[in-house]
C-alpha positions as CSV (number, residue, x, y, z in Angstrom):
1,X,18.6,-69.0,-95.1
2,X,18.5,-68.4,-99.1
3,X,18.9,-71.6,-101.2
4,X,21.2,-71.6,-103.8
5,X,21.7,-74.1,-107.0
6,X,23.9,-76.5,-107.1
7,X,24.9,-78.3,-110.3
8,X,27.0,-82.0,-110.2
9,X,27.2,-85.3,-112.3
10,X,26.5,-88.5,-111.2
11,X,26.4,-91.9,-113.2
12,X,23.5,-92.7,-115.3
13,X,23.4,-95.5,-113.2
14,X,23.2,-93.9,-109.7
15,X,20.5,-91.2,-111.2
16,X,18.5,-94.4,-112.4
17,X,18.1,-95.7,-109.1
18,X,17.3,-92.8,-107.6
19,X,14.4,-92.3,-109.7
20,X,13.0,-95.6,-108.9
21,X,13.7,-94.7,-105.0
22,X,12.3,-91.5,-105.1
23,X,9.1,-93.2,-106.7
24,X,8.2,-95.3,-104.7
25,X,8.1,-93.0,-102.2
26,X,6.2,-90.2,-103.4
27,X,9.5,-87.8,-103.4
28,X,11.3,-85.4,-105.5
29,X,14.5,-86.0,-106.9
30,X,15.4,-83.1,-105.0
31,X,14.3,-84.0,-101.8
32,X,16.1,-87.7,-101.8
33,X,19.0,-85.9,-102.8
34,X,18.4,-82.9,-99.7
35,X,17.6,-85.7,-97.4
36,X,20.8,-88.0,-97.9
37,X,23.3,-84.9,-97.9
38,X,21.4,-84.1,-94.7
39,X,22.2,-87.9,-93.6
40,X,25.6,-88.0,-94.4
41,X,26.9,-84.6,-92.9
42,X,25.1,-85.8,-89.6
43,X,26.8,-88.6,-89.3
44,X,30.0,-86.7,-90.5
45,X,29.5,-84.1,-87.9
46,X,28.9,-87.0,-85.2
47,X,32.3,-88.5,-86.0
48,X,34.7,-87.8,-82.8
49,X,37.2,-86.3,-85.7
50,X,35.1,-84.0,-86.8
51,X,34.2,-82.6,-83.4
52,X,37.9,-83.0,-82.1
53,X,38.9,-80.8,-85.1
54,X,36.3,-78.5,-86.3
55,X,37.2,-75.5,-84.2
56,X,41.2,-76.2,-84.0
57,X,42.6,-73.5,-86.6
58,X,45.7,-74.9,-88.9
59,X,49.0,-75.8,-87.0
60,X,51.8,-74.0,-88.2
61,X,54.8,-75.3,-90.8
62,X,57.0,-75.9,-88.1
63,X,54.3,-77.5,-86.1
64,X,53.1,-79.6,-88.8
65,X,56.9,-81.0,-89.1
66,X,57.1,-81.9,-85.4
67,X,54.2,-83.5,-85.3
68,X,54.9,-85.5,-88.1
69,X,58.7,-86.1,-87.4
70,X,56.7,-87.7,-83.4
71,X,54.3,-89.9,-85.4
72,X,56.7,-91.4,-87.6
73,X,59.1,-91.9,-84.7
74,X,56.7,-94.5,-83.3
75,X,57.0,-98.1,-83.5
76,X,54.0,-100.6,-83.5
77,X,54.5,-100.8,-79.6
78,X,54.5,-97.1,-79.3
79,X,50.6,-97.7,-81.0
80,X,49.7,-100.6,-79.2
81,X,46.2,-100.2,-77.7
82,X,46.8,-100.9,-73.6
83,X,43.5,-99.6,-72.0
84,X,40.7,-98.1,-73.2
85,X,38.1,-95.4,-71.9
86,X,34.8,-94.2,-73.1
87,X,33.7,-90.7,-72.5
88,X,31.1,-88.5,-74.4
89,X,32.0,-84.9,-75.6
């Protein structure tokens, strides 16, 4: 896959400390940066939300009303937690 630039700001303070980070362990800037973005979208892509979502294309208008017109219907009740169950996807 070809690499391609990417340009952002970041506090002075934040690029400080990763500096000192990156030196003491023998890394690029670059790398630190690679390896937490790497980290992050991991965990991301780990998060049941993610993987319930990711493939489910964009609900319609009217969809998008019902659903919402449903959720706000609930009371605190309605959302009380009564069992649990654990399954892995």
């Amino acid at each position: 896959m070809a690499a391609r630039a990417l340009n952002f700001k970041m506090d002075e303070a934040i690029i400080t400390e990763m500096k000192d980070v990156a030196g003491v362990y023998h890394m690029s800037m670059t790398d630190l940066i690679k390896e937490a973005i790497m980290e992050k979208l991991t965990a991301l892509k780990s998060d049941p939300f993610y993987r319930l979502t990711v493939r489910v294309e964009e609900a319609s208008a009217e969809e998008t009303e019902e659903i919402l017109a449903d959720i706000e219907s609930l009371s605190d009740d309605d959302l009380t937690i009564v069992t649990t169950k654990r399954f892995t996807v």
